[in-house]
C-alpha positions in Angstrom: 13.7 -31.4 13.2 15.0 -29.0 15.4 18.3 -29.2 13.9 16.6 -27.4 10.8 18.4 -23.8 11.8 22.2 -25.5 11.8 20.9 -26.9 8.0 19.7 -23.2 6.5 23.2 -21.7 8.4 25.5 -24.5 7.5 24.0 -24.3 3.6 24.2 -20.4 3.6 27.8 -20.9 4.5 28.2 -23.0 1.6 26.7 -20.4 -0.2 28.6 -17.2 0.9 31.4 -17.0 2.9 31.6 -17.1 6.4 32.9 -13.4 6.6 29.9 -12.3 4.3 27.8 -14.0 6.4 29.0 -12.1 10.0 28.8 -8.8 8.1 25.3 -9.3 6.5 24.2 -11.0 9.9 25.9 -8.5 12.4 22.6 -6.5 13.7 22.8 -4.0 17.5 20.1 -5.1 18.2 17.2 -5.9 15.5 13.5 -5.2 16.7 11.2 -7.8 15.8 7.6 -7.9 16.2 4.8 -10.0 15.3 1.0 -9.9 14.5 -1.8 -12.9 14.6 1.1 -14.8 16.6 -0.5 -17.6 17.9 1.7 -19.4 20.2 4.8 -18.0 19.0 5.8 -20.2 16.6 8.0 -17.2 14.7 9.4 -16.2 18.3 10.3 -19.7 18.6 11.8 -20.2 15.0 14.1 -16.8 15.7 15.5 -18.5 18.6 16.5 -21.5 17.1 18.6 -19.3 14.5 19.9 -17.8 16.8 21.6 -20.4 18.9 22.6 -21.9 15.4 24.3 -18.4 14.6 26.0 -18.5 18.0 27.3 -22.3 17.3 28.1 -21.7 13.9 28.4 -18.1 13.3 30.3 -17.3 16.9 27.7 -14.2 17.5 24.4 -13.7 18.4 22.0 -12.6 15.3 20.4 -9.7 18.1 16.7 -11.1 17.6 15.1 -8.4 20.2 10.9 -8.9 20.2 9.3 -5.6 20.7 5.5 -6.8 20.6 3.8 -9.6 19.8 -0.4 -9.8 18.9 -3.0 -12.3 19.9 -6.7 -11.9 20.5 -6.9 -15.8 22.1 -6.5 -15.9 25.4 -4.9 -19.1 25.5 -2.3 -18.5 23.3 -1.4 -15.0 25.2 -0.8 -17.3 27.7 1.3 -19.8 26.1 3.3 -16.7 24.4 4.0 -15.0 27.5 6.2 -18.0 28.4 8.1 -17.4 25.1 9.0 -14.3 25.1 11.1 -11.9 27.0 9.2 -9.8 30.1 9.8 -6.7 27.8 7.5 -7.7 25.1 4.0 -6.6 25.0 1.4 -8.6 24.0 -1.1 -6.8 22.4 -4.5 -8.8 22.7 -6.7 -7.0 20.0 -5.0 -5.4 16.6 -8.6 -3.4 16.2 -7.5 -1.2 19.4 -5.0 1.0 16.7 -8.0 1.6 14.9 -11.3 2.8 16.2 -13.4 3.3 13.0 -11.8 -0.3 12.2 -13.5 -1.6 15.9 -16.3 -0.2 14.7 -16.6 -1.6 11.0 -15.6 -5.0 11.9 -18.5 -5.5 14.1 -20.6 -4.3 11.8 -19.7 -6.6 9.0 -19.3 -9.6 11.4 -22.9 -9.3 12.0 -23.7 -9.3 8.5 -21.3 -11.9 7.6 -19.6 -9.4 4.7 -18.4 -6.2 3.9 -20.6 -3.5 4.0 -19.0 -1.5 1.4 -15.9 -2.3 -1.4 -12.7 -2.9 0.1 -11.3 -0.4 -1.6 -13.9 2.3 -0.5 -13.2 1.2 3.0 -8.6 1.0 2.5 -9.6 4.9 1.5 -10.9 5.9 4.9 -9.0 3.6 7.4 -6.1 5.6 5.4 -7.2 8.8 6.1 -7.6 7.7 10.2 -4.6 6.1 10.3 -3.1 4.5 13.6 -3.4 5.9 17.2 -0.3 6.0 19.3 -2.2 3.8 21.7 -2.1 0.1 21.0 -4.9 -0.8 23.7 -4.5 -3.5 26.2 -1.1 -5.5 26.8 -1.6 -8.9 28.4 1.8 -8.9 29.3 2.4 -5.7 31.7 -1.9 -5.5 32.3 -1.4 -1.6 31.2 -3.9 0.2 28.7 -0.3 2.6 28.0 1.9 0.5 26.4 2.1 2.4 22.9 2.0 0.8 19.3 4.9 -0.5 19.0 7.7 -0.1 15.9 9.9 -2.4 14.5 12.5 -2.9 12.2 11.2 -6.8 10.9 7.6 -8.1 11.6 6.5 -11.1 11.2 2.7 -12.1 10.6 0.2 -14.1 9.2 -2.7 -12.8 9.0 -6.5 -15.1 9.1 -6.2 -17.1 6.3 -10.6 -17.6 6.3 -10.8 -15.1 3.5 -8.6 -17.4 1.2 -9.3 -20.5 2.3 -11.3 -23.5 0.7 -12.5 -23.9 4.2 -13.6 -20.2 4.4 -15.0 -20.5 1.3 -12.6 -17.9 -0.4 -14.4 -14.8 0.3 -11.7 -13.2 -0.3 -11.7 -9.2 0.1 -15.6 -9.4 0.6 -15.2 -11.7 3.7 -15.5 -9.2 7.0 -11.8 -10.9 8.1 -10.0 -8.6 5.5 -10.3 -5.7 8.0 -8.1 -7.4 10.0 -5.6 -7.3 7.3 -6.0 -4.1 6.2 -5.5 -2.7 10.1 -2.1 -4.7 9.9 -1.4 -2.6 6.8 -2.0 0.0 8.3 0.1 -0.4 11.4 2.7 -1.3 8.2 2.4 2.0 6.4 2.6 3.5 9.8 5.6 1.7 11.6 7.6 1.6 8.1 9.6 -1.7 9.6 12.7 -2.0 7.3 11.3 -5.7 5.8 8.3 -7.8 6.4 7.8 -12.1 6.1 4.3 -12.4 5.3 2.2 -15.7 5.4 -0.6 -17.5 4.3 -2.6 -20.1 2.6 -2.0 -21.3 -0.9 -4.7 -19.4 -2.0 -3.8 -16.1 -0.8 -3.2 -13.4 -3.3 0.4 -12.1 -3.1 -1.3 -8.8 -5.4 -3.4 -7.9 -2.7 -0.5 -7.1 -0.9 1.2 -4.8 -3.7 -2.1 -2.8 -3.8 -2.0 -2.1 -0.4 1.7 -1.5 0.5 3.4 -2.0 -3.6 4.7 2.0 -3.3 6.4 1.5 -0.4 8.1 -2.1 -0.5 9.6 -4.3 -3.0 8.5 -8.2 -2.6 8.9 -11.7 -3.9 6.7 -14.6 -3.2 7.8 -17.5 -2.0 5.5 -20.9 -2.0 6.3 -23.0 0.5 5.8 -26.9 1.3 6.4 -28.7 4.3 8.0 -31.2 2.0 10.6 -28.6 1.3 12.0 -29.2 5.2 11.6 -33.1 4.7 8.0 -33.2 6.2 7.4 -35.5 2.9 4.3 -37.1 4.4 3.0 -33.5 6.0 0.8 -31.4 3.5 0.0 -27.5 4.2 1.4 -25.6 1.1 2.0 -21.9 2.0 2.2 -18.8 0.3 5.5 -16.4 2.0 5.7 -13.0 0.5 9.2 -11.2 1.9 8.9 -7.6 1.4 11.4 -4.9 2.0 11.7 -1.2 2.3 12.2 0.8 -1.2 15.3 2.7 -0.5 16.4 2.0 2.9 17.1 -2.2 2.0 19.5 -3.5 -0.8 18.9 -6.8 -2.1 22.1 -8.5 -2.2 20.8 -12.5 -3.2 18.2 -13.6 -5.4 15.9 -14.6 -2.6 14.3 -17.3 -4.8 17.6 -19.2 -5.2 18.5 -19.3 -2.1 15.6 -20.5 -0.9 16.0 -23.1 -3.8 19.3 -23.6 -2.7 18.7 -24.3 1.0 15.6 -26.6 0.1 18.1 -28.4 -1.5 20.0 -29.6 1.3 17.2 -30.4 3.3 16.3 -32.8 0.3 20.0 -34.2 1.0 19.7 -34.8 4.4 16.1 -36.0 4.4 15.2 -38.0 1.1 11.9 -38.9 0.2 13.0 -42.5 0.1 9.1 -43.0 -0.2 6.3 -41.0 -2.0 3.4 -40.0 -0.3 1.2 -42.1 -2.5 3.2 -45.2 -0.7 0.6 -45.0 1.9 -2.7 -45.0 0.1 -3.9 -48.3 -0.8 -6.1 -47.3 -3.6 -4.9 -46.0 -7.1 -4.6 -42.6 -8.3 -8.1 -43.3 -10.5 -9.9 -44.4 -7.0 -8.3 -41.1 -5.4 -9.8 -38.7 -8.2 -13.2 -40.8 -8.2 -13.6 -40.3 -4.0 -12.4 -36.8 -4.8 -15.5 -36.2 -7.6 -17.8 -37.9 -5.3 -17.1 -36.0 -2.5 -17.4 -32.5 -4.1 -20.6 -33.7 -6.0 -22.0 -35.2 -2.2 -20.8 -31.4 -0.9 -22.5 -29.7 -3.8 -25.6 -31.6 -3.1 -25.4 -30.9 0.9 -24.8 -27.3 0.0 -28.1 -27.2 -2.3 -30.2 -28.4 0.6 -29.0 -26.0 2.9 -30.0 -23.4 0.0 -33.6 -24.8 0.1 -33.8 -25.0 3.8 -33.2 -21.8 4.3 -36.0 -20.9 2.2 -38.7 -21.9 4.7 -36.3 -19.6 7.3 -37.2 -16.1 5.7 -38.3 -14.8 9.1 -36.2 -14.2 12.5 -38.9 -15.6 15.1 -38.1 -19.1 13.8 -35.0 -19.6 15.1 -36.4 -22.5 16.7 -35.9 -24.8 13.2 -32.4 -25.5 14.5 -33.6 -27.5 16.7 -35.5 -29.7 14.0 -33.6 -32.7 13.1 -33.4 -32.7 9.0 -36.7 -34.7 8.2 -38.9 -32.3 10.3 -37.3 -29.5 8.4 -38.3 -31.2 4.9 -41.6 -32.1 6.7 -42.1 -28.4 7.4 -41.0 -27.0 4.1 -44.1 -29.4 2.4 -46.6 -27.9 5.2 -45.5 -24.8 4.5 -46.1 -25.2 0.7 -49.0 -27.5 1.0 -50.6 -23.9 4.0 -49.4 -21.4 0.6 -51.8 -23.7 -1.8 -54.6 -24.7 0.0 -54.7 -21.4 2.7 -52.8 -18.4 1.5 -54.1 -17.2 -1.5 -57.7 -17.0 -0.1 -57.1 -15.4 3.5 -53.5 -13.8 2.5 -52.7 -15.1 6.0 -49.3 -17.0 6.8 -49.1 -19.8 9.2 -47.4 -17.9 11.9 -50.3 -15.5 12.0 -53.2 -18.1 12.6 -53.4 -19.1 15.7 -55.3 -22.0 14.5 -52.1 -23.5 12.6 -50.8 -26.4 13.9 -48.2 -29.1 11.9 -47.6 -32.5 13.0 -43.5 -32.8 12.3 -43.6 -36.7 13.4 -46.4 -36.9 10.5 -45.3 -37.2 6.7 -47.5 -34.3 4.8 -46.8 -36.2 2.1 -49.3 -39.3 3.1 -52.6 -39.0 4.2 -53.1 -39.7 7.8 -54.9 -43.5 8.4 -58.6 -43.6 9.9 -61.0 -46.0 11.2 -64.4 -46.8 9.3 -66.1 -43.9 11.3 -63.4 -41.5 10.5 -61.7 -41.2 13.7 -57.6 -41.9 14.0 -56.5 -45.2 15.2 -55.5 -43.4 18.6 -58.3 -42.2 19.0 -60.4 -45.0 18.5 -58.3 -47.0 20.7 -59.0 -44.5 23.5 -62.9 -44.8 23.1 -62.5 -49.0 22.8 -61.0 -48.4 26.5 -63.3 -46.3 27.9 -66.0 -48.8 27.0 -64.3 -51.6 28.0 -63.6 -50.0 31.1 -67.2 -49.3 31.5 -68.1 -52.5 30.9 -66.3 -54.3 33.5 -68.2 -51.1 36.0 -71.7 -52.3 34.6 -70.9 -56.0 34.8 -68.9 -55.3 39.0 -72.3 -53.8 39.9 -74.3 -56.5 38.0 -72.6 -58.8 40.3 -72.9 -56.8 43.9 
């Protein structure tokens, strides 16, 4: 698949002509940088093109990365192998933005924003970006500055729109993230931007926050689009480019269309996906309804769980395995009934309270004739037995 960058160049040439191609292509130099970069998978992709440019194309595109941004220390290390001993790597996007620092661990302790997004895009405006982008992994300096660029390349934590993440959306805490990015955006004014995301992401989002200064189209992407047939991760691209200082010379739309279209040339889907399920299409919907009930029932007993958690000094009950927490949420009701109402006192309080977890509240506890438990009893039975054999040992000395 690494021949994928001589397919979009050789296609494009079919496309345009070679000549347009140089003169649209010809860049000295063109400043990339990239945010959320992982392990440089967009640093890697640009170099690709631009050995197929050099085969194909007889110049170099100029790629030049300026900066790239990632917060994981593995993949700063994996990314400082990739790129050239120029490029910073800035290890936390936050640093721009102090009063973003600041919010964000605020609202990662309380799991949400604190206040509307919108309330907050107002005042991260009015801060804006320092000159300072914090600390660069790749020279170990606290002085490299924020970089500019003339493309950038990011995709920002897809949590917020995510099934996974549980599509939070702009009240998950992650969106500050995104809106710092923005903000470096509206700052740095790079001539276009390549966006990306999850299928669920909201391409409108992004013309709130940056619609009156760049034009954009959304692209949605599927590995099945490159060939990957049997791969599934959908994606949501937004291109966006500078109002006044860019000139759109292609729909971008069709030539994506177009270029898809030779990769379905050279790789058909001699086989559909569906080829490698052995159940029908009816079993596949009827595990999918299953599953989502079996979630919705999971996700209802967490809801009642935590209502026996209201307080913070029991923490211990994630320790509990799943039955002890059920036990404890029937002791806890049974204490309310029997206890509360009278003395107003909760369980935590008396020092007399004591639950048996291993013990089902829900069945009454089994005695001997003379009321004691069967442990118990068993215990006594040995201590007389025991004395017995004493008494009968002395009997016989």
């Amino acid at each position: 698949m690494f021949r994928w960058a001589f397919i979009v160049l050789d296609d494009l040439l079919a496309l345009f002509t070679l000549k347009t191609l140089q003169r649209r292509l010809l860049f000295s130099p063109l400043d990339l940088s990239t945010h959320f970069s992982g392990i440089g998978t967009a640093e890697l992709a640009a170099h690709c093109l631009d050995i197929a440019s050099q085969q194909l194309l007889g110049h170099s595109l100029g790629f030049a990365f300026v900066s790239s941004c990632e917060s994981a220390p593995v993949s700063q290390r994996v990314l400082k192998q990739r790129v050239h001993a120029d490029t910073c790597i800035i290890t936390d996007v936050l640093a721009r933005c102090p009063a973003a620092k600041e919010l964000f661990a605020t609202s990662s302790a309380l799991g949400c924003l604190p206040r509307p997004v919108e309330e907050i895009w107002n005042e991260l405006r009015l801060t804006g970006c320092k000159a300072q982008a914090g600390k660069c992994y790749q020279h170990n300096s606290l002085d490299c500055p924020t970089p500019r660029s003339k493309g950038d390349l990011s995709g920002t934590p897809c949590q917020c729109w995510s099934t996974f993440g549980l599509r939070k959306t702009t009240s998950s805490h992650l969106i500050i993230l995104l809106l710092v990015w923005a903000l470096w955006v509206r700052w740095a004014k790079p001539l276009f931007l390549v966006h990306e995301n999850v299928r669920g992401f909201e391409p409108t989002f992004l013309e709130w926050l940056l619609g009156d200064m760049y034009d954009m189209v959304t692209l949605r992407v599927d590995p099945s689009h490159m060939g990957l047939h049997f791969a599934r991760r959908p994606r949501i691209y937004v291109v966006l480019w500078l109002i006044g200082q860019i000139v759109q010379v292609a729909d971008i739309t069709k030539t994506y269309l177009h270029v898809t279209a030779a990769f379905e040339r050279e790789f058909p889907c001699r086989y559909p996906l569906s080829s490698a399920f052995i159940s029908t299409e009816e079993e596949q919907q009827q595990e999918y309804d299953n599953s989502k009930k079996k979630k919705q029932q999971q996700k209802k007993a967490r809801l009642d769980l935590e209502e026996v958690r209201p307080s913070a000094h029991r923490q211990w009950e994630g320790l509990l395995t799943d039955k002890q927490r059920g036990y404890l949420k029937m002791y806890l009701a049974k204490w309310k009934e029997e206890h509360y109402a009278d003395t107003g006192i909760l369980p935590e309080e008396d020092p007399s309270c004591l639950f048996d977890l291993s013990q089902d509240p829900a069945q009454k506890p089994r005695q001997s004739r003379n009321g004691m438990a069967p442990t118990a009893v068993l215990i006594y039975e040995l201590q007389d037995l025991c004395f017995l054999l004493l008494f009968l040992a002395w009997d016989l000395v």
